[in-house]
C-alpha positions in Angstrom: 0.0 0.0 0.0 1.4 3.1 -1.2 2.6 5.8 1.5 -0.6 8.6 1.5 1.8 10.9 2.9 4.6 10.4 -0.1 1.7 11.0 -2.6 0.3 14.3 -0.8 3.8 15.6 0.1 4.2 16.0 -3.7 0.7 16.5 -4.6 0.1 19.3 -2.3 2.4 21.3 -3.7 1.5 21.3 -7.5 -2.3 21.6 -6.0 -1.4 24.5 -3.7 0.0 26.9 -6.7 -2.7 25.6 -9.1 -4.9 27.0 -6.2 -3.0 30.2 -5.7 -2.6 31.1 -9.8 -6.1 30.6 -9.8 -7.3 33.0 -7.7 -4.4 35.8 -8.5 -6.5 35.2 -12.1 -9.9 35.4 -10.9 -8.5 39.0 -8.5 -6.8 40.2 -12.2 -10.3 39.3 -13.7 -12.2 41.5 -10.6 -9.7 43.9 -10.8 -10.5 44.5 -14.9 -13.5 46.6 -14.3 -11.8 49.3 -12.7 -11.1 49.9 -16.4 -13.9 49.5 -18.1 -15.3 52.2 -15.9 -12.8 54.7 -16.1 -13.7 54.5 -19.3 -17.3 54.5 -19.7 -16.5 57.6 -17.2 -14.7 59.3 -20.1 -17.4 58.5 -22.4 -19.8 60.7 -20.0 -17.3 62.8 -19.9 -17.3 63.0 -23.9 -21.1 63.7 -23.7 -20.7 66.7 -21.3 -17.5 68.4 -22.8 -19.5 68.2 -26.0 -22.9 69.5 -24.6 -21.2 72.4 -22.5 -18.9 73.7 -24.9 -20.3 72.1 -28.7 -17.4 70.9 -31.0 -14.4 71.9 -29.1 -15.7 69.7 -26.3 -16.2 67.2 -29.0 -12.6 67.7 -30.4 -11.2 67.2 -27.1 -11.8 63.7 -27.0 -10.7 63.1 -30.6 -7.2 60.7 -31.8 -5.4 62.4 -34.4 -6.4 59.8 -36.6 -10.2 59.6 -35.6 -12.3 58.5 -38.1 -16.6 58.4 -38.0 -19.1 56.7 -39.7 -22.4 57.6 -39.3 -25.8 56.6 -41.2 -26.6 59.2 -44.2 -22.6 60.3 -44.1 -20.0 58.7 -45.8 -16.6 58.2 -43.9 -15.4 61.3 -42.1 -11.4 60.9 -41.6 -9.1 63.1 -39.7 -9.5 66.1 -36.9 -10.1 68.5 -39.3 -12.8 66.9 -41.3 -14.3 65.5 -38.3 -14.1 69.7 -36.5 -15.9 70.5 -39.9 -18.7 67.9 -39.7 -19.3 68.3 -36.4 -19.4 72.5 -36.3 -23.0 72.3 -36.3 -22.6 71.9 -32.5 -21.7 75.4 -32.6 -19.3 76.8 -29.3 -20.0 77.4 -25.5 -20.8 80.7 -26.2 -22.9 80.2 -29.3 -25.0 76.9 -29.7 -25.3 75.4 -32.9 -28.7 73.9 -34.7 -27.7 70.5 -33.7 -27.6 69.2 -29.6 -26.4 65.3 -28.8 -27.0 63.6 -26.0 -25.6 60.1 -24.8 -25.5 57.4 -22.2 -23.3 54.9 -22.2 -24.6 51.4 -21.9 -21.9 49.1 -21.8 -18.3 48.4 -23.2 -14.9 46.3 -22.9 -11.5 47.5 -22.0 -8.2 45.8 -23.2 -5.0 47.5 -22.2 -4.8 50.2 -24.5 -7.9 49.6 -26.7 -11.5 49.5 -25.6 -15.2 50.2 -26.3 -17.9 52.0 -25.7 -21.9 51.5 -26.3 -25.2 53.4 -25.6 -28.0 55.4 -26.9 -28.6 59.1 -28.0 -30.6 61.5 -29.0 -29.9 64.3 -31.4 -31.7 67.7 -30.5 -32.6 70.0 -34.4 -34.6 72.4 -35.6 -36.4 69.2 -37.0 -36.9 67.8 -33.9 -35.3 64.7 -32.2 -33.9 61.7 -33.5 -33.0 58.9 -31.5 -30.3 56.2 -32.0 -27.7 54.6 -30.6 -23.8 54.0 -31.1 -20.7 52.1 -30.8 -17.2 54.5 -30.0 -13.8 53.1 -29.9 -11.1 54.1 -27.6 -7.1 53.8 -27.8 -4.9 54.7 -24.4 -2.9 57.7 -25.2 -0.6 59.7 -23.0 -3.1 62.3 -22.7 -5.9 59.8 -21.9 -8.2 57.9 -23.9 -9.2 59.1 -27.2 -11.9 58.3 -29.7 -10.5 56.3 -32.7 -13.9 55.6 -34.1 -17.5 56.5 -33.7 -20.3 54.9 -35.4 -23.9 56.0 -35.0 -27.0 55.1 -36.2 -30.9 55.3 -35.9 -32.7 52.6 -33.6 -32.4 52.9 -30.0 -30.7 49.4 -28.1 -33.5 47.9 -26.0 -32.7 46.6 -22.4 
């Protein structure tokens, strides 16, 4: 009959840091939202620079290389298109003929890339429409920034 204490003396071991790298995974794991919500954070943030101070809070938030793609637009590329398209948000001081409004719903975060998801509603002269969108962030030294924003009609249901 083998020795029970031979066997657990080398078993305990191996079964004690299969224990411990298990849980330093799940504490990483619980840990990862703290990310996620810093970011979702900086999407509300988005929604109030924007709101409070029309497209330079909207530039704010904008990569270099931003692109968006939006329903009835074709692609908008660049800082300088996108300040041109999005000039119809007008300036702190003087409001523009078009008013957005978002919440985020939802998103990932992955290092230096991550998502963000909700619904909004666009305030004109032609009254509101409501959709909903999808905006991808990248890390950068200044904070995140918006890499891509796509919107389109058709609210998410939850």
């Amino acid at each position: 009959m083998p020795n029970p204490h031979a066997v657990y003396g080398v078993f305990m071991p191996n079964l004690t840091l299969l224990v411990l790298a298990a849980a330093s995974l799940c504490c990483a794991h619980a840990q990862r939202p703290s990310g996620l919500q810093e970011l979702i954070a900086t999407d509300s943030a988005f929604n109030r620079a924007a709101t409070e101070r029309g497209v330079d809070g909207w530039m704010q938030y904008m990569a270099d290389d931003a692109r968006m793609l939006n329903a009835g637009s074709g692609e908008v590329r660049g800082r300088e298109e996108i300040h041109r398209s999005m000039e119809v948000l007008g300036t702190a001081g003087n409001p523009g003929p078009l008013r957005l409004e978002w919440k985020p719903l939802g998103g990932e975060e992955h290092g230096e890339l991550g998502y963000t998801f909700g619904n909004y509603v666009a305030y004109t002269p032609n009254g509101e429409k409501r959709g909903k969108y999808a905006t991808f962030w990248r890390r950068e030294p200044a904070g995140w920034k918006v890499v891509l924003d796509i919107g389109n009609e058709g609210q998410i249901q939850r």
